[in-house]
C-alpha beads as a LAMMPS data file, in Angstrom:
LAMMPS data file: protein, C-alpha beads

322 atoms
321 bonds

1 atom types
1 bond types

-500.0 500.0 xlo xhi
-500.0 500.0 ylo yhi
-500.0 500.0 zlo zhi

Masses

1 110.0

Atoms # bond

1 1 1 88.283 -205.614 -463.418
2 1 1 89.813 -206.357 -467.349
3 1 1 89.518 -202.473 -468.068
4 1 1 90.918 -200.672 -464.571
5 1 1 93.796 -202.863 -464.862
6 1 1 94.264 -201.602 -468.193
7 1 1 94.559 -198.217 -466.727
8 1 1 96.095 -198.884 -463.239
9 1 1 98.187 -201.998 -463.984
10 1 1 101.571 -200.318 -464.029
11 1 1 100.572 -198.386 -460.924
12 1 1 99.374 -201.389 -459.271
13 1 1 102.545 -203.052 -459.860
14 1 1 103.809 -200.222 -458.014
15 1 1 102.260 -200.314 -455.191
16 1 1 103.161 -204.292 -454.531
17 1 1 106.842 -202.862 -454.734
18 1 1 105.974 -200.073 -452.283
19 1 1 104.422 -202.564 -450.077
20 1 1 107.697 -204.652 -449.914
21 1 1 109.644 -201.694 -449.482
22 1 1 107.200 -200.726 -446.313
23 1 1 107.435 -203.621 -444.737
24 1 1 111.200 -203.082 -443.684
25 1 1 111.741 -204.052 -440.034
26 1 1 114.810 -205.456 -438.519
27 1 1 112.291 -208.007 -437.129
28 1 1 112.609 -210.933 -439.399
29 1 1 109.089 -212.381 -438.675
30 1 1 107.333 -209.129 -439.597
31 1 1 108.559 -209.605 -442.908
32 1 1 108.063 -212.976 -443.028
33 1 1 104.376 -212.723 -441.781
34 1 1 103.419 -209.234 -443.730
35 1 1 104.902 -211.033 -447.228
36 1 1 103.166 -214.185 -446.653
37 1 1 99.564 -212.025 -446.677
38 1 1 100.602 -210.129 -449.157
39 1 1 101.801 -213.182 -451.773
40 1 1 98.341 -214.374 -450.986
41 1 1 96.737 -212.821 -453.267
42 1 1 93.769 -210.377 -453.306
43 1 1 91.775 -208.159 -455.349
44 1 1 93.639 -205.099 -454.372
45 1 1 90.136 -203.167 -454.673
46 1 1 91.044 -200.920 -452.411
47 1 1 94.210 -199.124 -453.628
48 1 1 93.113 -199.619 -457.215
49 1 1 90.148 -197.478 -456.303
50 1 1 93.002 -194.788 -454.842
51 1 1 94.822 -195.217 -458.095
52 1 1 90.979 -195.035 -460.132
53 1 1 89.743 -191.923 -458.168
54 1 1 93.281 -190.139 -458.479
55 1 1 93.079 -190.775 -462.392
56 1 1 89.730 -189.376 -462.291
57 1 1 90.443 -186.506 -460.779
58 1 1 93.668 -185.852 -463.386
59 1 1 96.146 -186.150 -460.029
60 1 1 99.518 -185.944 -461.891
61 1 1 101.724 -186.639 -458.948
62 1 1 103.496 -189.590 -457.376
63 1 1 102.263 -189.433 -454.314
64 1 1 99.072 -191.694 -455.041
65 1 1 101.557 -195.043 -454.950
66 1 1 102.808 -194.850 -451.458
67 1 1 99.261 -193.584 -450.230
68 1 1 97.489 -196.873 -451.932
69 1 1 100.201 -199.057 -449.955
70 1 1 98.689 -197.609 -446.950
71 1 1 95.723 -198.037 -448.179
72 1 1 96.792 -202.147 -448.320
73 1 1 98.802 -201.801 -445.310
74 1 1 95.803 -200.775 -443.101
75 1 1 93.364 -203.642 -444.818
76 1 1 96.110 -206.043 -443.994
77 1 1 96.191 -205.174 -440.866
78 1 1 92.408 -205.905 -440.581
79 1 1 92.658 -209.119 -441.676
80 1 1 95.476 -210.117 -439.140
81 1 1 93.483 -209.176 -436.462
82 1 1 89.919 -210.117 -438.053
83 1 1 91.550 -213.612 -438.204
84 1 1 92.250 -214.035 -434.948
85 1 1 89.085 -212.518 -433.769
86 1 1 86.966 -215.192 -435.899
87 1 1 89.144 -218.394 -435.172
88 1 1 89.840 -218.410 -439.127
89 1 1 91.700 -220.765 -440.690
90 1 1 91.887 -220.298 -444.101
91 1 1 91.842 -216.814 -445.757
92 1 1 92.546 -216.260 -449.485
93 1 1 92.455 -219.970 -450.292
94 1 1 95.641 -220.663 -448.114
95 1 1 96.171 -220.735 -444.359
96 1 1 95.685 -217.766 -442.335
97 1 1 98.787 -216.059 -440.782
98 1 1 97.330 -217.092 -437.435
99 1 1 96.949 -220.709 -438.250
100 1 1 100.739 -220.729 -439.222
101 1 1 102.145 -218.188 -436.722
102 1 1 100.110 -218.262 -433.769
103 1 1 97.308 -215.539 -432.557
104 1 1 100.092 -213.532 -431.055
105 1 1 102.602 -213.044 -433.853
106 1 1 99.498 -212.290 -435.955
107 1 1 98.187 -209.579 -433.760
108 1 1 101.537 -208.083 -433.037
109 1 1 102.107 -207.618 -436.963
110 1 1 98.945 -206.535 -437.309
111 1 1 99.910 -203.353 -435.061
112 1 1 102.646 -202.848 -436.910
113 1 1 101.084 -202.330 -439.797
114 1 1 98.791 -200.087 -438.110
115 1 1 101.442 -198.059 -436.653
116 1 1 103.548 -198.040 -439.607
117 1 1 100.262 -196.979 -441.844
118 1 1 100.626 -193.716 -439.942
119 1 1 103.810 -193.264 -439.698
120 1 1 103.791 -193.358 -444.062
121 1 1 100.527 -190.870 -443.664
122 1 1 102.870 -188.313 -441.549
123 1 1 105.408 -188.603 -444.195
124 1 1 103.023 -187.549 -446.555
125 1 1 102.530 -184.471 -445.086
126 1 1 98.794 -183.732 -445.975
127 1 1 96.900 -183.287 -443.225
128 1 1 93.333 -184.262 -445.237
129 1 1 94.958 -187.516 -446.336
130 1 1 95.758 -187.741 -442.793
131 1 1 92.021 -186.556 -441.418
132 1 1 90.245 -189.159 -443.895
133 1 1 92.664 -192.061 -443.275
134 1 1 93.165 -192.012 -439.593
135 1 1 89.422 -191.218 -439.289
136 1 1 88.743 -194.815 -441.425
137 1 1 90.756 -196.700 -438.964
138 1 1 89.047 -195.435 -435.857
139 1 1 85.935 -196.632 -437.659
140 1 1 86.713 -199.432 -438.762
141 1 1 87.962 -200.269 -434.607
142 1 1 84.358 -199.592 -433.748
143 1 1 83.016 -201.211 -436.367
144 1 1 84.938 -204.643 -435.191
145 1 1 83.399 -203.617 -431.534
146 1 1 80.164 -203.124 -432.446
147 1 1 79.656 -206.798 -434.862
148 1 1 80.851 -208.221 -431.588
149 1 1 78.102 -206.501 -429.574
150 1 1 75.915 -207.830 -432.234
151 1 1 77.007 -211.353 -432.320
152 1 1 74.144 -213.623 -431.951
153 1 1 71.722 -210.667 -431.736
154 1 1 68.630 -212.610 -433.582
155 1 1 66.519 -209.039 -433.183
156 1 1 69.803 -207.816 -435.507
157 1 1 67.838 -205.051 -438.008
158 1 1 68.755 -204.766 -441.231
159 1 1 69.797 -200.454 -440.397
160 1 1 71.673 -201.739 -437.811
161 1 1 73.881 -204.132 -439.398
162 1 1 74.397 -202.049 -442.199
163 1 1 75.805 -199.293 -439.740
164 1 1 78.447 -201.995 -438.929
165 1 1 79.217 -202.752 -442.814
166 1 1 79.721 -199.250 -443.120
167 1 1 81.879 -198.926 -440.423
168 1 1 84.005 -202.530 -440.513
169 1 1 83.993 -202.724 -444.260
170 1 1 82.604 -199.815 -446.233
171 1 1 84.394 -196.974 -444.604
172 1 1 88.193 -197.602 -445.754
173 1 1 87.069 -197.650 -449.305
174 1 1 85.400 -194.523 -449.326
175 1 1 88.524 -193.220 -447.984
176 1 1 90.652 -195.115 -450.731
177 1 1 88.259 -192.649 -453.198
178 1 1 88.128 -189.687 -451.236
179 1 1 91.664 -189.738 -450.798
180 1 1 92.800 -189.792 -454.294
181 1 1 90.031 -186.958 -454.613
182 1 1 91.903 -185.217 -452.342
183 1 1 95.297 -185.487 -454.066
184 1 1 93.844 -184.132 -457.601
185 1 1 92.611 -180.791 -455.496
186 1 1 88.790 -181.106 -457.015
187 1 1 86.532 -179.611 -455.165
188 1 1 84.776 -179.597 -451.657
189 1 1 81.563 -181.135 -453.664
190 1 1 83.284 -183.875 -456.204
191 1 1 85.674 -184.885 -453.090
192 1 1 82.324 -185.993 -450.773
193 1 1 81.127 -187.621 -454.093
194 1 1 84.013 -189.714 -454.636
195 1 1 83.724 -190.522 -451.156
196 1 1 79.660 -191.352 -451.357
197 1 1 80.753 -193.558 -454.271
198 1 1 83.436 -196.059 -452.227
199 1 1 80.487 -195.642 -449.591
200 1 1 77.957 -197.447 -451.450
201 1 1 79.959 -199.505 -452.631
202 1 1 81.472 -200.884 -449.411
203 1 1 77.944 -201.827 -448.323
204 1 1 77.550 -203.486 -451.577
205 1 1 80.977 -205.083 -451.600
206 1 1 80.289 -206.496 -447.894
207 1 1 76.370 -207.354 -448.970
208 1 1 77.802 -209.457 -451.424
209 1 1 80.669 -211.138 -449.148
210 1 1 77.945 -212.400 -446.977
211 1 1 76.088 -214.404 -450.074
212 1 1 79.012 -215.908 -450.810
213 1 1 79.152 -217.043 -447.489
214 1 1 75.924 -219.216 -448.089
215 1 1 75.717 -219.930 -451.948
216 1 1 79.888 -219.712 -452.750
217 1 1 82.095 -222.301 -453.878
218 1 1 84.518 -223.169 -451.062
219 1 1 87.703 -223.186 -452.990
220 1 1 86.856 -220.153 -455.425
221 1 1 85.276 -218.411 -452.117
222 1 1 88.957 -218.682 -450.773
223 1 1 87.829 -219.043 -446.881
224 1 1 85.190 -221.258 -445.268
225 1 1 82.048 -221.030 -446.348
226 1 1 79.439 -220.947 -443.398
227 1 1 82.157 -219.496 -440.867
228 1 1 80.164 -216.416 -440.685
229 1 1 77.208 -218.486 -438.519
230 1 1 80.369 -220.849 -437.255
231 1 1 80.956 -217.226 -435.398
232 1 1 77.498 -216.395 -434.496
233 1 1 77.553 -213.643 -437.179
234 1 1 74.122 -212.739 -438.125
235 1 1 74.457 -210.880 -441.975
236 1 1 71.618 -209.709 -444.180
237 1 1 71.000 -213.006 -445.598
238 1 1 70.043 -214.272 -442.328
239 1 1 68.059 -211.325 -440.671
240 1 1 65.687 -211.578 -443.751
241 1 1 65.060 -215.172 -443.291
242 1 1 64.356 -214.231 -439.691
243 1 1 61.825 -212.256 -440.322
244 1 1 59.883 -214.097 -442.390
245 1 1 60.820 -218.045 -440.882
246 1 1 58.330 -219.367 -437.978
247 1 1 59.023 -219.511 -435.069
248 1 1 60.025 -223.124 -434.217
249 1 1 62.740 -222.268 -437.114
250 1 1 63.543 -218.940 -435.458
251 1 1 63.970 -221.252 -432.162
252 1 1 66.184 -223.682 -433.636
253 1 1 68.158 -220.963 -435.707
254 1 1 68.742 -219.359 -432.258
255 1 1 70.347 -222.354 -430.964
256 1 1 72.692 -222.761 -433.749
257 1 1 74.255 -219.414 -433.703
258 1 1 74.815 -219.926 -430.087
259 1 1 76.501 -222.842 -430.026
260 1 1 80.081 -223.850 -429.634
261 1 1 80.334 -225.704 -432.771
262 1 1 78.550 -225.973 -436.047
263 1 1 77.825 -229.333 -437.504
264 1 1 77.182 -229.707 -440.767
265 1 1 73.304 -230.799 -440.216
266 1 1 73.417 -227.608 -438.290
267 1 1 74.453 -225.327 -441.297
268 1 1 72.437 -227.706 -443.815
269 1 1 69.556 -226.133 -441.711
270 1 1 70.045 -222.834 -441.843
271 1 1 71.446 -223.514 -445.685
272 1 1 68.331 -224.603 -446.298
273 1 1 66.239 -221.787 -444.657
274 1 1 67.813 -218.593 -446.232
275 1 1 67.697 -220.347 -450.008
276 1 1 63.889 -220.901 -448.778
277 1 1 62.930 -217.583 -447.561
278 1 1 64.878 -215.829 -450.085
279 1 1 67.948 -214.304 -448.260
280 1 1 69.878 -214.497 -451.158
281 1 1 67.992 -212.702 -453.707
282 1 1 67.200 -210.354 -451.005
283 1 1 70.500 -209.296 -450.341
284 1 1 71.607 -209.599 -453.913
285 1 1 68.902 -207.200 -454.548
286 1 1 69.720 -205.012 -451.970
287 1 1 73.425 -204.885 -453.158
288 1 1 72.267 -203.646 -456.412
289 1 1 70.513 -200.574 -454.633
290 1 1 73.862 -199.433 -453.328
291 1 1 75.789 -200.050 -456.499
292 1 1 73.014 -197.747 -458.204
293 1 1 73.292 -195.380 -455.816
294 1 1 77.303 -195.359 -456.169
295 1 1 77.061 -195.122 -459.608
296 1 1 74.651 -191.901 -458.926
297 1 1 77.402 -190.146 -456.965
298 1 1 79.819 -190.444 -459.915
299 1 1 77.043 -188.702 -462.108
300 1 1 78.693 -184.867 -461.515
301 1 1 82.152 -186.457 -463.545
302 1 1 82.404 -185.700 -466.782
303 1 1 82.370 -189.253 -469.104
304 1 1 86.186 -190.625 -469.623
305 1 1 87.595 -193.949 -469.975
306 1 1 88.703 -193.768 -466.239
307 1 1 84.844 -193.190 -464.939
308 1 1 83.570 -196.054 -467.302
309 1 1 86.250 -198.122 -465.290
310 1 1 84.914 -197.343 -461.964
311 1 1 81.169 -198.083 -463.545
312 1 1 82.728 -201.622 -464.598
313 1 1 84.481 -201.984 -461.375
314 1 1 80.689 -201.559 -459.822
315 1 1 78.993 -203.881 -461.876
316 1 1 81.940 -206.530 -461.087
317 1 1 81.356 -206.020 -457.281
318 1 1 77.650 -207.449 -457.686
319 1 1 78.660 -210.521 -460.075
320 1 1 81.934 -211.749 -458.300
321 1 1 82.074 -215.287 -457.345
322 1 1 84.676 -214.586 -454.981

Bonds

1 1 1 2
2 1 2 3
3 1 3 4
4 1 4 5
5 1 5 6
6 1 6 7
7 1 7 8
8 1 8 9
9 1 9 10
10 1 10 11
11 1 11 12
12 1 12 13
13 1 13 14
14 1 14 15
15 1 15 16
16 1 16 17
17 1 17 18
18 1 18 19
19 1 19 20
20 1 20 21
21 1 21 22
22 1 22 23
23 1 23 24
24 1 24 25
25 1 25 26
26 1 26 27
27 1 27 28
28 1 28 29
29 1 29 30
30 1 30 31
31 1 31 32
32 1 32 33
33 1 33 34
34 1 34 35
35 1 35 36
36 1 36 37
37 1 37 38
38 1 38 39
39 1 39 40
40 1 40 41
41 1 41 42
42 1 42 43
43 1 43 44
44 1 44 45
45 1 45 46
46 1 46 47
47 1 47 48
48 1 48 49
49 1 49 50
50 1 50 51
51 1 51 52
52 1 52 53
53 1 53 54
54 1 54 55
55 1 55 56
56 1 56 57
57 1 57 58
58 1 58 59
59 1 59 60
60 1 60 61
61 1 61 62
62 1 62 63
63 1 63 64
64 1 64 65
65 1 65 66
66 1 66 67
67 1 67 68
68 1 68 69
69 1 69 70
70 1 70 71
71 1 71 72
72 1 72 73
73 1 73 74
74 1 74 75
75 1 75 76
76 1 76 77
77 1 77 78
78 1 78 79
79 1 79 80
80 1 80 81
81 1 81 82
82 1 82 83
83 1 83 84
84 1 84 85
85 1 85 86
86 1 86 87
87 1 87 88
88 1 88 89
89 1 89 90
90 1 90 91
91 1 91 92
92 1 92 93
93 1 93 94
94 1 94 95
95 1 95 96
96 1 96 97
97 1 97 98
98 1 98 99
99 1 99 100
100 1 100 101
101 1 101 102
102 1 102 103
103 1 103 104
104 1 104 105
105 1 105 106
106 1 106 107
107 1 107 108
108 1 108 109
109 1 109 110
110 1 110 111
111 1 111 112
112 1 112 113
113 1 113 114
114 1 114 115
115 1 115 116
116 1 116 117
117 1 117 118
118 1 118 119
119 1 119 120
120 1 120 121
121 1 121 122
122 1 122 123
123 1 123 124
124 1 124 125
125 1 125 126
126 1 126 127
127 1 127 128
128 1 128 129
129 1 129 130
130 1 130 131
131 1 131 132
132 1 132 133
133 1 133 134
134 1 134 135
135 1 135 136
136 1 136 137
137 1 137 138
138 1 138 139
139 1 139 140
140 1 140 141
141 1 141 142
142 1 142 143
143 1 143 144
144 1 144 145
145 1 145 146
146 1 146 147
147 1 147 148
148 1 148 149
149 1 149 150
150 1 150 151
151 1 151 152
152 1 152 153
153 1 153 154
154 1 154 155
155 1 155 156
156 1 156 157
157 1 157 158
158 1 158 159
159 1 159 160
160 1 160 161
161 1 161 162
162 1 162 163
163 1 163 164
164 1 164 165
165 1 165 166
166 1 166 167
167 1 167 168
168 1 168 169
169 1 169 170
170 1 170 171
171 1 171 172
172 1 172 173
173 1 173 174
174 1 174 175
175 1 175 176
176 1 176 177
177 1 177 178
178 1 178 179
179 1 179 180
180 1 180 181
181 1 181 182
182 1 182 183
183 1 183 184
184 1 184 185
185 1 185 186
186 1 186 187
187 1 187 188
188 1 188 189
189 1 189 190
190 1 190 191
191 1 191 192
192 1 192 193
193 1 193 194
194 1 194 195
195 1 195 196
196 1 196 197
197 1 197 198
198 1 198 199
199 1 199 200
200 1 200 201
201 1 201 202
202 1 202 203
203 1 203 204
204 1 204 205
205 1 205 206
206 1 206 207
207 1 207 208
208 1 208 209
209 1 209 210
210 1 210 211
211 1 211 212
212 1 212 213
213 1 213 214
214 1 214 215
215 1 215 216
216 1 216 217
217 1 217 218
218 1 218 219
219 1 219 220
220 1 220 221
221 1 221 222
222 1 222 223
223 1 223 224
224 1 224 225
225 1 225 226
226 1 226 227
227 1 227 228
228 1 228 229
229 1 229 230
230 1 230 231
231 1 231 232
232 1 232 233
233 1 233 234
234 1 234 235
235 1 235 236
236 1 236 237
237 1 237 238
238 1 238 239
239 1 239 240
240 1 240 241
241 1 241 242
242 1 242 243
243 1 243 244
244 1 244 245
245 1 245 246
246 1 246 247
247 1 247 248
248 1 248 249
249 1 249 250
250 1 250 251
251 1 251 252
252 1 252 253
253 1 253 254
254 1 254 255
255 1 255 256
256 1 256 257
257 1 257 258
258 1 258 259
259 1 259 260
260 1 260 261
261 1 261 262
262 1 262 263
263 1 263 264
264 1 264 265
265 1 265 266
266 1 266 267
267 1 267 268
268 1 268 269
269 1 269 270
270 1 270 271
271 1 271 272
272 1 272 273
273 1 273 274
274 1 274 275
275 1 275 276
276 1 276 277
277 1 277 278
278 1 278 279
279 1 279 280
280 1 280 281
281 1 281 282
282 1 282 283
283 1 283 284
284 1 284 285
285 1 285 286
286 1 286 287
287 1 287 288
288 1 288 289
289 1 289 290
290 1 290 291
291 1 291 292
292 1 292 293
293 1 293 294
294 1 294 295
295 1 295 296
296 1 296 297
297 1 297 298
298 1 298 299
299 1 299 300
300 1 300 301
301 1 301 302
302 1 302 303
303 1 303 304
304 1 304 305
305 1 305 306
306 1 306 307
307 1 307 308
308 1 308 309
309 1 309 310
310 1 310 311
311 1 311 312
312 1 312 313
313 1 313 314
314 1 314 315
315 1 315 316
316 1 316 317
317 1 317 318
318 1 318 319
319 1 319 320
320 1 320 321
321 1 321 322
């Protein structure tokens, strides 16, 4: 991340200021709630790929600031609600808003910053910014829909899961790109590239998120590791190691994501089966497929400091440990 931050880190400053400013409300406890999530940290990957692709595309404006706020604001509001819908607990390393402030207050902010998200698009006044943006966040609801459909699903394929990456994960930061493609006016053909790039690497992003869940460190992770099979979540990791396990292991696998709680002989076991059968390397090789491919859609912009950042910024999303 050392060199985008060498090129965005003023802007990025920025945008924590415009995210403050956004969250006015004469509600105290939206504040209180939307500041706590926001102190917590983060990579800010998604703005800073706003900031990135508007660089890239020699946008000269001011406009890219308040539009990677929304960018955060609508993420934000993803995790309120993602929180509540998995029972977290901890998120970032710290408690979750829910675990502080109830599922209710957590929800309710979370529409706010929905709701406020397009409120800050309309003020913008571009109706593209508004087309790609408002058309992530009906994805994105669908996406949410569709994991739960899927929860438990042991006959989960590996196309259909990453449908729902693309959808719950991948789809808002291939609008973060396209989006600043669309602010430096590039054409119809370098906008839908920009767009393939944050694509590709959403899935890859989200490919690695889910081998973290089973090889991370817990406190460099900065949520629980397992919790993905603690909510019957069956990710890439897993659906390899399905397919290849027997099928006394498939039984007892089957009995673990469906239960109420997860012990830790229970997760040992499953541990145990995806380092055996190779889920990790699997999906860590499979993540590397996407990042190539998002690095193949950048291939039609000319070389510049700016592009080398968003090759960098690739190759981190593959070798994070968090």
């Amino acid at each position: 991340m050392e060199t985008a931050l060498e090129l965005i880190g003023d802007e990025l400053k920025q945008v924590e200021q415009q995210f403050k400013k956004d969250l006015a409300s004469d509600v105290p406890l939206i504040r209180k709630v939307g500041e706590y999530v926001l102190a917590s940290g983060g990579k800010r990957i998604r703005p800073a790929l706003l900031l990135l692709s508007a660089k890239l595309c020699e946008y000269r404006g001011d406009r890219h600031v308040p539009l990677a706020s929304v960018i955060e604001f609508i993420h934000t509001a993803t995790l309120l609600h993602d929180d509540v819908v998995d029972n977290a607990n901890i998120r970032r390393g710290i408690a979750s808003a829910n675990t502080l402030w109830g599922n209710e207050a957590s929800v309710l902010v979370g529409d706010f910053l929905f709701s406020k998200s397009f409120s800050l698009m309309v003020a913008d006044g571009d109706l593209n910014v508004l087309r790609v943006l408002s058309g992530a966040t009906t994805m994105i609801a669908e996406g949410e829909v569709l994991q739960l459909v899927c929860t438990s699903d042991l006959s989960l394929t590996e196309e259909r899961y990453i449908e729902v990456v693309k959808c719950k994960t991948a789809v808002l930061i291939s609008a973060a790109c396209q989006a600043g493609a669309i602010l430096g006016k590039v054409s119809s053909e370098l906008e839908q590239d920009l767009s393939e790039f944050g694509m590709q690497l959403g899935i890859a992003f989200q490919l690695m998120d889910d081998v973290l869940d089973y090889a991370a460190n817990q406190a460099e992770f900065g949520k629980s590791i397992g919790h993905d099979l603690e909510e019957g979540k069956i990710t890439l990791p897993l659906i390899h190691t399905l397919q290849l396990c027997t099928a006394d292991e498939r039984e007892r696998i089957g009995e673990i994501v469906t239960a109420e709680e997860l012990s830790d002989d229970d997760f040992q076991f499953v541990f145990d089966a995806v380092h055996r059968y190779g889920g990790i390397e699997f999906t860590v090789s499979r993540a590397r497929e996407y990042i190539s491919r998002a690095k193949q859609a950048l291939e039609s912009f000319s070389p510049s400091p700016v592009k080398s950042a968003l090759v960098e910024l690739s190759d981190y999303v593959v070798t994070r440990q968090r």
